[in-house]
N, CA and C atoms as an extended XYZ file, in Angstrom:
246
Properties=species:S:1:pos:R:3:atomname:S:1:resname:S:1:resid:I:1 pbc="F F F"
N        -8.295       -6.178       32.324 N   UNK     1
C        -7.716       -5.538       31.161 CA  UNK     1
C        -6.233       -5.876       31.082 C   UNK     1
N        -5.675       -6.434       30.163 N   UNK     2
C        -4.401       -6.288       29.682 CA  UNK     2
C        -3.831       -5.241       29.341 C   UNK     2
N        -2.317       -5.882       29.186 N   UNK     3
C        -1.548       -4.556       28.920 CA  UNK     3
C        -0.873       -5.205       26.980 C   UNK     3
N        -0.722       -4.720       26.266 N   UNK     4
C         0.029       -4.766       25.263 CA  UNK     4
C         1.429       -4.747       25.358 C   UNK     4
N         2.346       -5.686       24.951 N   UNK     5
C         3.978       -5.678       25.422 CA  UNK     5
C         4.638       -4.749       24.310 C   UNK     5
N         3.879       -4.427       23.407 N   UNK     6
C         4.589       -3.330       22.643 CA  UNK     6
C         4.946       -1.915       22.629 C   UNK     6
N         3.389       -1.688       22.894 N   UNK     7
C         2.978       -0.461       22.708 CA  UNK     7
C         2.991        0.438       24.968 C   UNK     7
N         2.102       -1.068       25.694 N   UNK     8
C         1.846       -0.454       26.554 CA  UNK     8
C         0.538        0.055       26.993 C   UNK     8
N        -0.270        0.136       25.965 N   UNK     9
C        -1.783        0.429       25.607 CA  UNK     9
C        -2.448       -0.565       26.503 C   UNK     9
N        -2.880       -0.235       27.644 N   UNK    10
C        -4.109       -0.876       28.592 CA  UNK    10
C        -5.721       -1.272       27.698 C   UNK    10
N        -6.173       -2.296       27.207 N   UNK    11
C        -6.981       -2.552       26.575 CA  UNK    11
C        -7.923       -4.087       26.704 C   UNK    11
N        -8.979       -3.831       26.581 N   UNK    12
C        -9.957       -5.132       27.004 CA  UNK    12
C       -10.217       -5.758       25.649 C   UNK    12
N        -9.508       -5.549       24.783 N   UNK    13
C        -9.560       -6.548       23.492 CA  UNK    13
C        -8.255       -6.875       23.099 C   UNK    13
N        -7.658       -7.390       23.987 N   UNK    14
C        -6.161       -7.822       23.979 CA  UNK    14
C        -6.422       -9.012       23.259 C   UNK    14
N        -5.189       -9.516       22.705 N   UNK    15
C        -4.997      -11.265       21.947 CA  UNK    15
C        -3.731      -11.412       22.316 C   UNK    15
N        -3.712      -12.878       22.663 N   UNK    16
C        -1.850      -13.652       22.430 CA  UNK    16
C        -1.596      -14.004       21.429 C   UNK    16
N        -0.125      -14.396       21.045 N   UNK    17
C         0.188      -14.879       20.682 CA  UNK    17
C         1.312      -16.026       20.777 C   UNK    17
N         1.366      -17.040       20.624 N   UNK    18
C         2.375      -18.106       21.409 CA  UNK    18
C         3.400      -18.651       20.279 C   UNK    18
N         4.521      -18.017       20.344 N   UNK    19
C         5.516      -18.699       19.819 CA  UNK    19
C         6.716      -18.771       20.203 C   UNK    19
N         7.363      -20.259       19.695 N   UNK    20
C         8.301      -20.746       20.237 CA  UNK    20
C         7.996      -21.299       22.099 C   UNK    20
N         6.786      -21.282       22.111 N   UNK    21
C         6.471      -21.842       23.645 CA  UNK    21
C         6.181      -20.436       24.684 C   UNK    21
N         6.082      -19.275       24.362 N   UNK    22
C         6.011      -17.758       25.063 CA  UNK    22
C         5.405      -17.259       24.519 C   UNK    22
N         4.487      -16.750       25.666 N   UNK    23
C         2.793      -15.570       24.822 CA  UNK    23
C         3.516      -14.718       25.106 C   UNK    23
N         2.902      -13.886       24.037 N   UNK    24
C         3.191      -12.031       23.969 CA  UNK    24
C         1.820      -12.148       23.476 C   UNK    24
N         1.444      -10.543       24.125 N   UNK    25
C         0.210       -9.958       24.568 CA  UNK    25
C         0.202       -8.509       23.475 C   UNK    25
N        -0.745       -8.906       22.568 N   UNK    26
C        -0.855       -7.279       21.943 CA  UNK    26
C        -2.305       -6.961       21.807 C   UNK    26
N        -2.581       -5.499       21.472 N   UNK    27
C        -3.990       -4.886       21.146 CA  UNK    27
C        -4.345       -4.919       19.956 C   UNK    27
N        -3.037       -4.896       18.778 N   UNK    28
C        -3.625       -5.297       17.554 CA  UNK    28
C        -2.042       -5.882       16.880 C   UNK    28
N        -2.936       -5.721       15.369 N   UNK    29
C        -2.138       -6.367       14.281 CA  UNK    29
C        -0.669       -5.851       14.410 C   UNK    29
N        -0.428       -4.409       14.569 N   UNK    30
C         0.573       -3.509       14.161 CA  UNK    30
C         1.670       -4.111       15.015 C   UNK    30
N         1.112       -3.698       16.532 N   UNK    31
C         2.209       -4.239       17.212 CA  UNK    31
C         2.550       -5.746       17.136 C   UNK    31
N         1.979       -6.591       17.026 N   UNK    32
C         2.235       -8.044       17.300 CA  UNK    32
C         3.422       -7.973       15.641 C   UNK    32
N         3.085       -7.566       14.473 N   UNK    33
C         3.956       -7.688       13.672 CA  UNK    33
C         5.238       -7.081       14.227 C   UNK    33
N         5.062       -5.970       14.228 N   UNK    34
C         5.906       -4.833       14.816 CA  UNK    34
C         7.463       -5.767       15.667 C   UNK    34
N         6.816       -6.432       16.775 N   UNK    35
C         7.603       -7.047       17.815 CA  UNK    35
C         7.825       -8.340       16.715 C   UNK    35
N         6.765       -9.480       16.408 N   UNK    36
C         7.131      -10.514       16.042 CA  UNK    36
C         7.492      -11.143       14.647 C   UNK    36
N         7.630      -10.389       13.670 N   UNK    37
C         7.582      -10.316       12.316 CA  UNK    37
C         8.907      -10.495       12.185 C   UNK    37
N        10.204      -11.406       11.618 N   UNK    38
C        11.278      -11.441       11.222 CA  UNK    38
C        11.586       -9.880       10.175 C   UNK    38
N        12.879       -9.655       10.224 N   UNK    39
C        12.829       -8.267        9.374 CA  UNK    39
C        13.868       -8.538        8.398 C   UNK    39
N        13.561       -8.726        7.094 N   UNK    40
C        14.311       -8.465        5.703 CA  UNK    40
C        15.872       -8.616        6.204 C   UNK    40
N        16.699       -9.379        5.597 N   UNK    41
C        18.270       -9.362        5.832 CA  UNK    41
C        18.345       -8.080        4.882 C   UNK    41
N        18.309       -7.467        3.700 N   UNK    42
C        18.545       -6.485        3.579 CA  UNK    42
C        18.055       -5.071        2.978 C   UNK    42
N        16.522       -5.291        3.042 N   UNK    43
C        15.757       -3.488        3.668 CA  UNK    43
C        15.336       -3.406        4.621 C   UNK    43
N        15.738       -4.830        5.797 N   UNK    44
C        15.038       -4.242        7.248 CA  UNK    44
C        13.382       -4.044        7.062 C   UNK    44
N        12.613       -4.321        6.159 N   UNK    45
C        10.851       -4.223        5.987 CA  UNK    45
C        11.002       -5.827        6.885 C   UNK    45
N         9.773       -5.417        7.603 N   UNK    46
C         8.609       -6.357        8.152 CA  UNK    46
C         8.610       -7.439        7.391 C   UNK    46
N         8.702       -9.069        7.413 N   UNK    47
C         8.269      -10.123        6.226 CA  UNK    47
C         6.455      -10.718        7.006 C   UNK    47
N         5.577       -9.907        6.434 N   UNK    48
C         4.784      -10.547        7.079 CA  UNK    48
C         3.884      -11.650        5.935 C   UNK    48
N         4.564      -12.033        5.376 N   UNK    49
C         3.929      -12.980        4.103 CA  UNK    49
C         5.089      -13.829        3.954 C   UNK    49
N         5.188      -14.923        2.893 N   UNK    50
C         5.857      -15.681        2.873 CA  UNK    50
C         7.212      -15.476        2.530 C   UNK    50
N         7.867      -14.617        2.163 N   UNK    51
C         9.301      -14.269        2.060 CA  UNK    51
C         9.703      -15.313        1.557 C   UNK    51
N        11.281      -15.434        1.369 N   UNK    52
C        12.282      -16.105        0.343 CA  UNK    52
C        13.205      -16.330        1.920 C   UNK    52
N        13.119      -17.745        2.066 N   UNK    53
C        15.087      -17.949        2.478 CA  UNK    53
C        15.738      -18.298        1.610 C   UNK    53
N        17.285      -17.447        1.754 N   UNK    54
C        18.678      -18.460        1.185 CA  UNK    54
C        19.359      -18.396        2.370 C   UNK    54
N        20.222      -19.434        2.329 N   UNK    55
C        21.073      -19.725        3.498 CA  UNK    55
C        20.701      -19.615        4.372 C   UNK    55
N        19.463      -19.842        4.906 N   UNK    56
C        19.157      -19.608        6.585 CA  UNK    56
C        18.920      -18.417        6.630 C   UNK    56
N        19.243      -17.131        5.486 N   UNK    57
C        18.678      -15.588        5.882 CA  UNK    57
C        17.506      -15.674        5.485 C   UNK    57
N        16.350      -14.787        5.729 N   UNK    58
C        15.393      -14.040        5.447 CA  UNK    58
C        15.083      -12.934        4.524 C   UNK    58
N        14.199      -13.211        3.622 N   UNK    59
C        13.745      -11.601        2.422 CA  UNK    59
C        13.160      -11.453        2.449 C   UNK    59
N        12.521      -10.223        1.974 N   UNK    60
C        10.941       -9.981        1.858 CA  UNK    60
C        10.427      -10.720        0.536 C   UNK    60
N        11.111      -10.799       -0.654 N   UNK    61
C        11.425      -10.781       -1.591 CA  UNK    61
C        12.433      -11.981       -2.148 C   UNK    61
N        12.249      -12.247       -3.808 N   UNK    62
C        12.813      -12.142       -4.210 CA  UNK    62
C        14.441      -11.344       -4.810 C   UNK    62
N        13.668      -10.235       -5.185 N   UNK    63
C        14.330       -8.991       -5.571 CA  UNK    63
C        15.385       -8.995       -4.350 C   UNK    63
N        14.868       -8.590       -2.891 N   UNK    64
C        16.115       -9.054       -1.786 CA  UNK    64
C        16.742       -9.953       -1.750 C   UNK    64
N        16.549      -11.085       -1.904 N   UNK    65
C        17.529      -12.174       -1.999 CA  UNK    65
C        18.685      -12.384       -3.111 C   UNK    65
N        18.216      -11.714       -4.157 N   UNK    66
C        18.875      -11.506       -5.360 CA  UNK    66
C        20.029      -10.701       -5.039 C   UNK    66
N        19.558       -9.385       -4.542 N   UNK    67
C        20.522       -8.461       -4.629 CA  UNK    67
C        21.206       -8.364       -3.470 C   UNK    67
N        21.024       -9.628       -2.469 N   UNK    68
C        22.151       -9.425       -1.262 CA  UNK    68
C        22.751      -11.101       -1.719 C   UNK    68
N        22.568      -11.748       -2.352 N   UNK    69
C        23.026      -12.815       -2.615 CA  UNK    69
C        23.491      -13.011       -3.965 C   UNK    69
N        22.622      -12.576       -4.901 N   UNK    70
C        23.147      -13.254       -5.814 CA  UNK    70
C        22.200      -14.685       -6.505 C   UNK    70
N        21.378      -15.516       -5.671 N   UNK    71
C        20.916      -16.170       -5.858 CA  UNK    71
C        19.997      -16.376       -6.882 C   UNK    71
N        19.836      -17.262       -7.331 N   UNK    72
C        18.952      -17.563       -8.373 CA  UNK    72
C        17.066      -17.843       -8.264 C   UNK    72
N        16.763      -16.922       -7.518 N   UNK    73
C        15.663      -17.430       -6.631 CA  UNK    73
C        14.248      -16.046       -7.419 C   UNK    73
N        12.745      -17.158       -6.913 N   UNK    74
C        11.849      -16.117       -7.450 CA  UNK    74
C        10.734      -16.091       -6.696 C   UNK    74
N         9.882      -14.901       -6.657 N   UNK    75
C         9.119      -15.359       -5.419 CA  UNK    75
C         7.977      -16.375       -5.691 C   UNK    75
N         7.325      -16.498       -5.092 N   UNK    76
C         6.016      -17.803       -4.690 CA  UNK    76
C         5.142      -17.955       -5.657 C   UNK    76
N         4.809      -17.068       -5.770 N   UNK    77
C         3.596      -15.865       -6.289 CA  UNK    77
C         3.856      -15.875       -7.861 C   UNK    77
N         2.794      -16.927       -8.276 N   UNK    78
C         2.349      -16.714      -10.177 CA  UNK    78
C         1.047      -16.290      -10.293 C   UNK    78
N         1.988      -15.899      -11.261 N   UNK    79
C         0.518      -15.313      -12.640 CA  UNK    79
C        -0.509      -16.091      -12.852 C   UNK    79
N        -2.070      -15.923      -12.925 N   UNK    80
C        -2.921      -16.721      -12.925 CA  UNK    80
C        -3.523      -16.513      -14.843 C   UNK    80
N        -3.602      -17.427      -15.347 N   UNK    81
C        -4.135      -17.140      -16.806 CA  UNK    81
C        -4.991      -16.310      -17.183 C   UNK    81
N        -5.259      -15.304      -17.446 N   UNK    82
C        -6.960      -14.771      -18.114 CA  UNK    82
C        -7.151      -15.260      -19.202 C   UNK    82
């Protein structure tokens, strides 16, 4: 049984994950985001989807990047026709 590096939770359905060349060990989704998820330059939320860089920062958003930058930027994500 593993241990989870987040939480601590002793569990026999543990998973890794390897990044940047170093496993971390969690029991689920929550923690592995929790620990490995970059966090918003400015609401601090979780980016666990594709986010916006400017300048090398991180957004969740559009809308974040806008309003800590200024930038002219939009997110990923279009409208599909009906």
């Amino acid at each position: 049984m593993a241990t989870c590096e987040m939480c601590g939770n002793h569990y026999d359905k543990t998973f890794d994950v390897v990044m940047n060349g170093e496993r971390h060990t969690f029991d689920c989704f929550e923690c592995a985001i929790h620990r490995m998820a970059p966090a918003c330059t400015n609401c601090g939320c979780r980016i666990v989807g594709h986010g916006v860089e400017v300048d090398e920062r991180l957004f969740c958003g559009a809308h974040c990047a806008r309003s800590e930058t200024g930038a002219n930027v939009r997110d990923r994500a279009s409208v599909l026709a009906t």
